[in-house]
C-alpha positions in Angstrom: 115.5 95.0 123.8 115.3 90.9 123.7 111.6 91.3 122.7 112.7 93.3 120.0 115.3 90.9 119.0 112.6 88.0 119.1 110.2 90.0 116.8 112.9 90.8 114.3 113.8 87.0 114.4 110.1 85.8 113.8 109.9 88.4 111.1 112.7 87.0 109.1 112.2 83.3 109.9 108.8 84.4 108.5 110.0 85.9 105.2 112.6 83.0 104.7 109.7 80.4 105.1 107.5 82.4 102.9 110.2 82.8 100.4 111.1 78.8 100.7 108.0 78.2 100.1 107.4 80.1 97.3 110.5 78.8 95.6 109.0 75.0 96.2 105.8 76.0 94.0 107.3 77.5 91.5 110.0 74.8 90.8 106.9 72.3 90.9 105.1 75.0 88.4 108.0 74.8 85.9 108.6 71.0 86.1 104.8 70.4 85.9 103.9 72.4 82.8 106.9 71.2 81.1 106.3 67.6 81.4 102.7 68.7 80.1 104.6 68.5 76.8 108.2 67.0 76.8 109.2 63.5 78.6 113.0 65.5 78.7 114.3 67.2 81.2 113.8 70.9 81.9 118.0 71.1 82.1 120.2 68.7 80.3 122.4 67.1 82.6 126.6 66.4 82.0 125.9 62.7 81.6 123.2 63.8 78.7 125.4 66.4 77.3 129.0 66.6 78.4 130.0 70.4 77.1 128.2 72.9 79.6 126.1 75.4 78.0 127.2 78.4 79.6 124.4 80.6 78.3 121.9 78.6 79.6 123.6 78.4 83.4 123.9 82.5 82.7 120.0 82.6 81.6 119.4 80.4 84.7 121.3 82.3 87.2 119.3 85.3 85.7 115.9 83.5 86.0 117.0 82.9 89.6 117.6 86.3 90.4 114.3 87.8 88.8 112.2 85.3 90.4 113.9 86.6 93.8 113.3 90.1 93.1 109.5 89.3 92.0 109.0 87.7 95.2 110.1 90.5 97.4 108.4 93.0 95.6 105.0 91.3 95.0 104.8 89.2 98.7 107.9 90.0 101.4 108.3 94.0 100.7 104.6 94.5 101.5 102.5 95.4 104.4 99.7 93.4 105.9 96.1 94.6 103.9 93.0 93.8 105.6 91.0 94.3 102.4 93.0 92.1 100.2 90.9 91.1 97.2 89.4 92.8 94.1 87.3 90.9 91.5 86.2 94.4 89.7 88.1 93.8 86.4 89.5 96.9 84.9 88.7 98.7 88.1 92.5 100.4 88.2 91.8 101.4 84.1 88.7 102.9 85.6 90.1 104.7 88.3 93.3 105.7 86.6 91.0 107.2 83.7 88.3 109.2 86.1 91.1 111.0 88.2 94.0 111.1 85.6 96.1 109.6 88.5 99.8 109.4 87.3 100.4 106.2 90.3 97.3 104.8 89.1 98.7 104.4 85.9 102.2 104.0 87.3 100.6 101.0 89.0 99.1 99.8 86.1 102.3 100.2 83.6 104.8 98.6 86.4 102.5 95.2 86.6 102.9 94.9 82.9 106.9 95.7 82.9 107.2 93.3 85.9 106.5 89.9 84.1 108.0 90.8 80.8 111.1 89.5 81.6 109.3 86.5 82.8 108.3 85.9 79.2 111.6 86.7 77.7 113.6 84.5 80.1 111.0 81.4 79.6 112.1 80.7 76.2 115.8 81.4 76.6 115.3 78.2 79.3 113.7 75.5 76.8 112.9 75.3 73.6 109.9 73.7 75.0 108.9 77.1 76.0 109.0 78.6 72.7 105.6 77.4 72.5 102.6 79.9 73.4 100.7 77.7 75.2 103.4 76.7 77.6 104.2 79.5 78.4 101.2 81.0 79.1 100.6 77.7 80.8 104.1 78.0 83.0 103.3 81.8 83.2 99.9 81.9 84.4 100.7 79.4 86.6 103.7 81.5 88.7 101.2 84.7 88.7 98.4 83.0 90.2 100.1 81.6 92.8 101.4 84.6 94.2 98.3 86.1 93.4 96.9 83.3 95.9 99.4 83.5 98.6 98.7 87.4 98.7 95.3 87.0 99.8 96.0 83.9 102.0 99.2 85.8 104.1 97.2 89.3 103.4 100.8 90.3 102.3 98.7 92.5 99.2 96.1 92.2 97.6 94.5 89.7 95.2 93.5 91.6 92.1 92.0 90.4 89.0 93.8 93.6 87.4 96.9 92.6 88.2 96.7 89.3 86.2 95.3 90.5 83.6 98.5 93.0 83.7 100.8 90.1 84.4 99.8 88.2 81.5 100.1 91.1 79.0 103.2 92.0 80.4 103.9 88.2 79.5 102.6 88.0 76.1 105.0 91.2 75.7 108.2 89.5 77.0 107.3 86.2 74.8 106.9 88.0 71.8 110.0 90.2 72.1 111.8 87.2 73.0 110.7 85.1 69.9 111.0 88.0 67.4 114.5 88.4 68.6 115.2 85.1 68.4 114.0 84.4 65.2 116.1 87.4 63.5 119.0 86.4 65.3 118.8 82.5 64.0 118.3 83.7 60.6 114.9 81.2 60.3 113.3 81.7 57.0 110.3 83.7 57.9 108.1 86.6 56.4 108.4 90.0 58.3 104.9 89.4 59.1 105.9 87.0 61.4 108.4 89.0 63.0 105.4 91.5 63.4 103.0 89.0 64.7 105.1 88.3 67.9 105.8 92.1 68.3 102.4 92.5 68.0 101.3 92.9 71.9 104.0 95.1 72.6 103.0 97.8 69.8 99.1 96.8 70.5 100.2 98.0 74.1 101.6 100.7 73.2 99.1 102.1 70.9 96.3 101.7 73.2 97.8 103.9 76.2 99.1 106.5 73.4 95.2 106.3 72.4 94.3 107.2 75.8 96.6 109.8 76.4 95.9 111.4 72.7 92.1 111.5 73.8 92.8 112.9 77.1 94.4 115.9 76.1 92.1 116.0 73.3 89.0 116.7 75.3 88.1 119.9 76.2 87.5 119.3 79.5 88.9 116.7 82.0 87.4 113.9 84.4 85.5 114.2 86.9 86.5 111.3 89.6 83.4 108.9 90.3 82.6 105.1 91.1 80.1 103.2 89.6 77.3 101.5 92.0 74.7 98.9 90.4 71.2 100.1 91.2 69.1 97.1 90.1 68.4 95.6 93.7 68.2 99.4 94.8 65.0 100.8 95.7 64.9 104.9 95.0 62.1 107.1 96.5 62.2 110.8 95.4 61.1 113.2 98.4 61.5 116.4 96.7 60.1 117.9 93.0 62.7 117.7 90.4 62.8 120.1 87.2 62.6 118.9 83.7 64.4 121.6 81.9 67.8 122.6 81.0 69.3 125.5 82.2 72.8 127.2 80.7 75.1 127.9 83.5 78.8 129.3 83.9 81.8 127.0 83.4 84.7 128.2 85.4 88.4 127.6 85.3 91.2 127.0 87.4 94.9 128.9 87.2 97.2 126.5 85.9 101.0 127.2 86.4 104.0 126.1 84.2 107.8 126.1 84.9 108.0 130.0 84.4 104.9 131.1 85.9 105.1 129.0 88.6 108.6 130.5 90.0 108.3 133.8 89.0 104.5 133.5 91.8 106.7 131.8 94.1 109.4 134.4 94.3 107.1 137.3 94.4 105.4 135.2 97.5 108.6 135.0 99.4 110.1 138.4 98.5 107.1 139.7 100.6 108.8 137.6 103.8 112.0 139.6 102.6 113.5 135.8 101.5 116.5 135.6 99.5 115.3 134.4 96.4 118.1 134.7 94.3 119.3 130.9 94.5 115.8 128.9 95.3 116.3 125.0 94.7 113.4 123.8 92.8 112.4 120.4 92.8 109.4 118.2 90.7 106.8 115.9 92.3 103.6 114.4 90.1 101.9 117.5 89.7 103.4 119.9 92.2 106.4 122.2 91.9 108.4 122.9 95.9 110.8 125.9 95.9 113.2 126.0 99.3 115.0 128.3 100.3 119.2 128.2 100.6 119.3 128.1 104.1 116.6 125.2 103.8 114.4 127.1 106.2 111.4 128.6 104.0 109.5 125.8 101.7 106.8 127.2 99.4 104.4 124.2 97.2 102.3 125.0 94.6 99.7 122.6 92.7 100.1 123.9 89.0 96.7 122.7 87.9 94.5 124.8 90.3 97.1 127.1 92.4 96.8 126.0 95.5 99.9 126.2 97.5 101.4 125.6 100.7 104.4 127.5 102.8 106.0 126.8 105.8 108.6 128.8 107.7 110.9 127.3 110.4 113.1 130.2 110.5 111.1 131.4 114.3 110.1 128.2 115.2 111.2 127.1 118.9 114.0 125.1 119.1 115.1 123.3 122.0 118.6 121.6 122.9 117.6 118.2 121.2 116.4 120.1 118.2 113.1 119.4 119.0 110.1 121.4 118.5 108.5 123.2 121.8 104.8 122.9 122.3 103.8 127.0 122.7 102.0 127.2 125.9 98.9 129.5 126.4 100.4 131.4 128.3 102.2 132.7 125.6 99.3 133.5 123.6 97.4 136.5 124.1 94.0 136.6 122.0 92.1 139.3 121.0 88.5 138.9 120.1 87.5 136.9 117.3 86.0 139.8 115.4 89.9 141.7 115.8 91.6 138.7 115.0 89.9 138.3 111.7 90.5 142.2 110.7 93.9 142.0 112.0 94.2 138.5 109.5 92.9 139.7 106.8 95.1 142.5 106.7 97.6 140.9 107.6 97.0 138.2 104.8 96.1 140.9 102.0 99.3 142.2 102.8 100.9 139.3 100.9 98.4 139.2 97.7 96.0 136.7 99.5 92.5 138.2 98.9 89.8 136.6 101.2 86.0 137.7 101.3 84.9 139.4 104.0 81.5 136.8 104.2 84.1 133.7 104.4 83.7 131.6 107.7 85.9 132.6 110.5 87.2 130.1 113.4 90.2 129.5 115.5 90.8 125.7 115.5 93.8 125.3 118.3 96.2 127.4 119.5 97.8 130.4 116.4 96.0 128.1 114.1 92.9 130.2 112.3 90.9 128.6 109.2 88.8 130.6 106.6 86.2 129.1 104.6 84.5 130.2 101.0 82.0 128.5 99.8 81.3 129.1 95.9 81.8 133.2 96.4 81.3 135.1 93.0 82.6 138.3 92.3 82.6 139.5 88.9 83.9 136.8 86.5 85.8 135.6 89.7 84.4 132.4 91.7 86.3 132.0 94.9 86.2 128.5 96.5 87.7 126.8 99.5 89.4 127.3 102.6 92.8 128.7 103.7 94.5 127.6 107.3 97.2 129.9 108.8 99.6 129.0 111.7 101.4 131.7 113.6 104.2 131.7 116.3 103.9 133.0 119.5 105.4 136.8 118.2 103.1 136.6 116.1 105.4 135.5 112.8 103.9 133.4 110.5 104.4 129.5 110.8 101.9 128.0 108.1 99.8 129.1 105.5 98.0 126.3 103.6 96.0 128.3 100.8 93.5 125.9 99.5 91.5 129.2 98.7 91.1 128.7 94.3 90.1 131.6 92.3 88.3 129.9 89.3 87.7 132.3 86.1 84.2 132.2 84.4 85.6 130.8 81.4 81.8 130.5 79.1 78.2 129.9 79.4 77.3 125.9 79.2 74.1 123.9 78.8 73.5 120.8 81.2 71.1 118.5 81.8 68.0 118.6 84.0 67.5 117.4 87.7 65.1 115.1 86.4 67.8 113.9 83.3 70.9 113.7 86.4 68.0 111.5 88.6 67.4 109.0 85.9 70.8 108.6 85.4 71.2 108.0 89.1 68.6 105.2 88.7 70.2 103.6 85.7 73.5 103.6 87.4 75.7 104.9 84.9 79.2 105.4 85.0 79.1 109.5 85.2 78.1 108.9 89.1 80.0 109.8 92.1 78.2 108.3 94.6 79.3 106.9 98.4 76.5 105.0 99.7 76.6 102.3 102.4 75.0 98.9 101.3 71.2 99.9 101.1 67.8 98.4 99.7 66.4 101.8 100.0 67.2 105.5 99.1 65.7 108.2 100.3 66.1 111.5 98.0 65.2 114.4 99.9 66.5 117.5 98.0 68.3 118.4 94.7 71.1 121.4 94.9 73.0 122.5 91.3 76.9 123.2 93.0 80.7 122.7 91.6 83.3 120.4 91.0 86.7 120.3 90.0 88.0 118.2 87.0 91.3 116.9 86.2 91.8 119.5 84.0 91.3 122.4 86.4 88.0 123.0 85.4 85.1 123.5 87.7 82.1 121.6 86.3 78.5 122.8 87.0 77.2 119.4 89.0 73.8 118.0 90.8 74.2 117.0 94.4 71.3 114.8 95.7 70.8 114.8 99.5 70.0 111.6 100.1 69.5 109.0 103.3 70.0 105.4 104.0 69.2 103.0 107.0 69.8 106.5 109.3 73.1 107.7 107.4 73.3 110.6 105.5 75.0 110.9 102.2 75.5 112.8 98.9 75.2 111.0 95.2 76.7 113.6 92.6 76.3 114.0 89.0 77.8 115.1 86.4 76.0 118.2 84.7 77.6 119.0 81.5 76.3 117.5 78.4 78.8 117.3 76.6 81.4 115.6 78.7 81.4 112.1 78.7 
């Protein structure tokens, strides 16, 4: 218990130096840049001017409070990163873009929100800093530096992207600031003016409209990738490559909406003999959760390719504490492998679930079984994936993950050849999804045409190149279509 109390005390003596600290620098930062261009004082004093400006002590106490807030978020509310700096500029645009990630671009838009206030509550200090170059100067300043002590304490991570954020969000918050103000004073100005310091707010604004409009105007989505420079990257092909297009199927996904998304849940559960009559229903990025009343059934489903989840902890084993038994195996009797699969597979078709009698078959622990389909067509059907099922000891189910998706052969496509998708893996361009480990040679040794999901729920016709480097084996993918981007 006292070591405890000792490590909660060096944790906060920490953060309270850190934050001291911080404070120091940016009070030198602000007094710096503004005798950069005035020989006044940042702050009046009473002997200067004897009537208090109570606006400016409210604007103060405000500035006070934000620049707390932007500490604990940015430096003392974070854990320690080991890999704690990024130079790739516009790598979280990239990444947010390839894989349609709603944090990644919740990341992106809360670095910009975070200094506006910063540039709103600079000029409301000083007149001085109704200048654009002191503030930037003042701004970039404040943002560097905990930029800096990020990658010194390891508390986050240095990121070009998140100054180049920062100082939008900045930019944003000046030119709010001085629009207002100049309507307010009444200052004979032209609109256009007014417009001008609006100007990176409705640039800003525009530009992520832009990319949502062309998003959802594609007709298929993003494929997530990373893009490796090849130059210094020595390639040798191992295998013969073909030099012709071919047209292949394009398949597509179920996608769910508000309706069709309860009305599959509640036929799942009615099959358990669940009331569903007053199921609580709850949002989360691109899931949908239903629960049960008595909080003891919980079925999730992914409304952009219909894979779902359900858990059951009506039969679980409870002990005194509340505390989940482990089931002993002795409480297990097994049948054989080839029993336990029939029995499953009724079992499982029971409730709607159809699996292919040629998917993979194994028993990873105890009442835990896993089915795998790899790319099984039947019909206009394409069945892909793998569903997991846990069972209590009477047999009851526990678990059912159903990562099983049944893709529908949506239309015939053209793509390019494997020779086409190896050049581009020579050139290095950005349609590659490639994990390689730092290599001066590549070893190719065969070419395979397989599938892969978008970010629309399509499932894109790719090349997969089994390749090798210094003794490790890897896969570069490309994308096939020739029409995506």
């Amino acid at each position: 218990m006292i070591v405890i109390i000792e490590v909660i005390k060096k944790v906060i003596h920490f953060r309270l130096t850190l934050f001291v600290m911080l404070l120091f620098i940016l009070i030198i930062i602000l007094y710096t840049s503004y005798f950069l261009f005035s020989k006044r004082k940042l702050i009046p004093t009473l002997k200067e001017n004897k009537d208090i400006d109570y606006k400016k002590v409210v604007v103060i106490i405000i500035f006070i409070f934000y620049i707390t807030m932007l500490i604990d978020y940015t430096l003392l509310n974070r854990g320690i990163n080991t890999s704690n700096i990024n130079l790739n500029l516009m790598s979280s645009y990239k990444h947010a873009w390839y894989n349609i990630s709603k944090s990644g671009y919740k990341h992106i838009i809360l670095n910009i929100v975070m200094t506006v206030p910063l540039g709103v509550l600079l000029p409301l200090l000083h007149n001085k800093f109704r200048k654009f170059v002191c503030v930037i100067a003042t701004g970039f300043l404040i943002i560097l530096s905990i930029e800096f002590i990020q990658l010194i304490t390891t508390f986050g991570v240095f990121d070009v992207d998140d100054i180049f954020n920062n100082i939008i969000g900045l930019l944003i918050g000046f030119g709010v600031a001085m629009g207002i103000l100049i309507f307010t004073e009444k200052k004979l100005c032209s609109n256009l003016i007014i417009l001008k310091y609006f100007s990176p707010l409705i640039i800003t604004v525009l530009i992520f409209i832009i990319i949502f409009a062309y998003y959802n105007y594609k007709d298929l989505g993003n494929l997530p990738i990373s893009i490796y420079t090849m130059k210094n990257t020595n390639i040798v092909l191992n295998t013969e490559l073909n030099n012709k297009r071919v047209i292949v199927p394009l398949y597509q996904a179920p996608i769910f909406d508000k309706d069709s998304s309860r009305n599959f849940a509640i036929n799942f559960l009615n099959k358990f003999h669940i009331n569903t009559e007053e199921l609580l229903c709850t949002y989360d990025s691109n899931y949908i959760s239903f629960i049960s009343k008595d909080g003891l059934n919980i079925f999730r489903l992914n409304l952009y390719n219909g894979i779902y989840r359900y858990l059951n902890y009506t039969n679980q084993y409870m002990s005194k504490t509340n505390e989940v038994k482990e089931i002993s195996k002795e409480e297990i009797c097994l049948p054989s492998k080839a029993e336990c699969k029939e029995s499953l597979l009724r079992k499982l078709g029971g409730l709607g679930i159809f699996i292919p009698e040629e998917a993979e078959f194994e028993l990873v622990e105890h009442c835990n079984y896993i089915f795998r389909v790899e790319q099984f067509i039947n019909g206009n059907i394409l069945t892909d994936g793998f569903l997991s099922c846990l069972f209590n000891s009477d047999g009851s189910i526990r678990l059912i993950h159903n990562n099983l998706i049944s893709y529908t052969r949506l239309r015939d496509v053209y793509i390019i050849s494997e020779e086409e998708a190896f050049q581009r893996i020579k050139y290095g361009k950005i349609n590659i999804y490639v994990e390689i480990p730092n290599a001066e040679l590549i070893l190719i040794n065969k070419v395979r045409l397989s599938y892969q999901i978008d970010s629309k729920g399509f499932f894109q016709p790719i090349y997969i190149f089994d390749s090798v480097a210094n003794d490790y084996e890897f896969e570069i993918i490309v994308q096939g279509i020739i029409t995506s981007n």
